[in-house]
C-alpha positions in Angstrom: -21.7 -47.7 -6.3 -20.0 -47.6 -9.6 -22.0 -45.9 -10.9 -21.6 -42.9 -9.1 -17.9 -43.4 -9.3 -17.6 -42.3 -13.1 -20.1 -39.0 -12.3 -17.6 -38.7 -8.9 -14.8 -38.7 -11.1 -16.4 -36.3 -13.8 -17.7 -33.7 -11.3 -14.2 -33.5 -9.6 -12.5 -33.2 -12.9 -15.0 -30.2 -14.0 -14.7 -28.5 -11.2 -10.8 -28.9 -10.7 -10.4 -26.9 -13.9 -11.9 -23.9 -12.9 -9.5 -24.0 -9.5 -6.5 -24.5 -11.5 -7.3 -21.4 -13.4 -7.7 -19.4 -10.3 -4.6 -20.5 -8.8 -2.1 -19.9 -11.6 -0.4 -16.7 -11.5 -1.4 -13.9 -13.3 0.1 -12.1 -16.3 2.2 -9.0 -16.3 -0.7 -7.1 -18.2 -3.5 -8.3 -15.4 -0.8 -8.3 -12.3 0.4 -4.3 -13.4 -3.9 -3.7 -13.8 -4.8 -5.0 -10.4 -1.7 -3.4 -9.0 -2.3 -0.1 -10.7 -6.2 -0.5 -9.4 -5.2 -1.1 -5.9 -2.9 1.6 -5.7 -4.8 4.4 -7.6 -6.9 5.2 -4.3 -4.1 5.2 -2.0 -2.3 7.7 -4.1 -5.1 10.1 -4.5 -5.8 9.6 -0.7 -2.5 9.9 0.4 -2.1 13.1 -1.7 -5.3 14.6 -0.1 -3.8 13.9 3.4 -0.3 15.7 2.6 -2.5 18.5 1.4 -4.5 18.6 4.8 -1.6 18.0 7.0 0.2 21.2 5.4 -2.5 23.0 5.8 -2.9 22.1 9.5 0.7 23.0 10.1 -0.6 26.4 8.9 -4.1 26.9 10.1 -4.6 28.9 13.2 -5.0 26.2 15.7 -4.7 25.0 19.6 -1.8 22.6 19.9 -4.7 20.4 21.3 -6.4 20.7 17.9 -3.3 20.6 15.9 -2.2 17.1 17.7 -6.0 15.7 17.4 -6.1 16.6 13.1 -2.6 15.2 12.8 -3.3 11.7 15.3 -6.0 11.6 12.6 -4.5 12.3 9.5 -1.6 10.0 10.3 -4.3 7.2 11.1 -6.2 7.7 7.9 -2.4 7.4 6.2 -1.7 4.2 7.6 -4.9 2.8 7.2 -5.1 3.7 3.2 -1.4 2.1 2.8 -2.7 -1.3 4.4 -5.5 -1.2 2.1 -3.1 -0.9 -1.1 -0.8 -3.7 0.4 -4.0 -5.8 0.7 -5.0 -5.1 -2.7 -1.3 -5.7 -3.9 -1.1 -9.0 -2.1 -4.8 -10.0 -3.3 -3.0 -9.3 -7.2 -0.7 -12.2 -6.2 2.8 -13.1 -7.6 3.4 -12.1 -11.7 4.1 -14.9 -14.0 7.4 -13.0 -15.3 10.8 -13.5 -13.6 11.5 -12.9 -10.6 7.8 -12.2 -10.2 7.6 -13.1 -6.5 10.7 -11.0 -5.6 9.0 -8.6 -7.5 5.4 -8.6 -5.3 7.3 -8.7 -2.2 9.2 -6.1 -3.1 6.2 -4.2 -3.6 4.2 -5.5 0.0 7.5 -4.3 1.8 7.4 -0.9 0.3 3.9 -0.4 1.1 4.3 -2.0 4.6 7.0 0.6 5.3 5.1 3.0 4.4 1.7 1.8 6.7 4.2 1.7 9.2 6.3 4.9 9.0 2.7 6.3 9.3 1.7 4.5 11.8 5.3 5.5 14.0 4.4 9.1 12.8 0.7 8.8 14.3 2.6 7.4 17.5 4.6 10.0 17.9 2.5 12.7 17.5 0.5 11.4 20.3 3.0 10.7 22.5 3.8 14.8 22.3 2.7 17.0 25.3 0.8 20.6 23.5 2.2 23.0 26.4 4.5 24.7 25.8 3.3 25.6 22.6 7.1 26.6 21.2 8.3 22.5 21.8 5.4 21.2 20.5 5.5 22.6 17.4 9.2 22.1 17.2 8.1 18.6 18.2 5.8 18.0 15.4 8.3 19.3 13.4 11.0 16.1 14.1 8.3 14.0 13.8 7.5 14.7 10.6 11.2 14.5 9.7 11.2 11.1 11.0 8.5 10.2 9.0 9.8 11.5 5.9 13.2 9.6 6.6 11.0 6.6 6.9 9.3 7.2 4.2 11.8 7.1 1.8 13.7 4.1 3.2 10.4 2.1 2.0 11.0 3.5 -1.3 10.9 0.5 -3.6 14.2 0.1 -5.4 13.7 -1.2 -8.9 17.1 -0.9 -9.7 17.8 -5.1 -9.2 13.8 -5.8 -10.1 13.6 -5.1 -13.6 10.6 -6.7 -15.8 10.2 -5.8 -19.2 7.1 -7.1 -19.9 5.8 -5.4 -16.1 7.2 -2.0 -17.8 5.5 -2.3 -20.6 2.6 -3.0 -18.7 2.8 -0.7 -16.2 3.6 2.3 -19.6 0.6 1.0 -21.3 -2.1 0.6 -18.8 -4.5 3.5 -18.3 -5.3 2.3 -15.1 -1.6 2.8 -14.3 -1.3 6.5 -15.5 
């Protein structure tokens, strides 16, 4: 037996290393990178949608058809902010200060935003299509609602200031 206490030991040592790595907290340069790369999608997404949505509020279309491409668009919305809050959460907590302040300030934000989508997606289905006159005007508030959400899950910065996340966050092509 004590002999295999000494390779025991060894193995657990080499293979605590490794996990020790992973667990520390990354840099501001590799936090603002895997940030930047989870959120790159979602904004090209999220642009796309707006684009689609404005165009639906144009198109000729049945109320029916109009409340079906909206439900949709709202869905697909909310469903591309969780995956950005995911892939913000999977980044982890910056080693700078105030790092974990900062990457919950950013989960919130995106988490408002997943859910004043989500409300939006809500609301448009909860909307009767006849007459044709109120729903529209209905559509209308609801997308007023989820513009006021929308900007209450603005992240404010003003108190969360990193330098070395700035800098990051400049420099990084992944972040322009």
């Amino acid at each position: 037996m004590r002999a295999v206490r000494p390779i025991s030991l060894a193995l657990v040592v080499v293979l605590a290393a490794p996990l020790s790595a992973c667990s520390s907290q990354p840099g501001a340069q590799a936090w603002a990178a895997l940030v930047c790369t989870a959120l790159s999608p979602w904004r090209s997404e999220i642009d796309s949608l707006t684009s689609r949505a404005q165009a639906q509020m144009t198109a000729e279309t049945t109320p029916s058809q109009a409340k079906e491409n909206l439900s949709r668009l709202f869905d697909g919305a909310a469903s591309a902010s969780e995956e950005a809050r995911a892939g913000v959460e999977r980044a982890g907590v910056p080693d700078v200060s105030d790092g974990q302040r900062i990457a919950d300030g950013f989960l919130g934000s995106l988490a408002g935003i997943r859910d004043a989508y989500g409300q939006a997606r809500t609301g448009i289905e909860g909307l009767a299509t006849r007459p044709t006159k109120t729903f529209y005007a209905e559509v209308g508030k609801v997308l007023d609602q989820l513009n006021t959400d929308y900007e209450k899950s603005n992240l404010d910065t003003t108190d969360m200031e990193s330098v070395e996340l700035r800098q990051a966050f400049d420099s990084l092509p992944e972040c322009q």
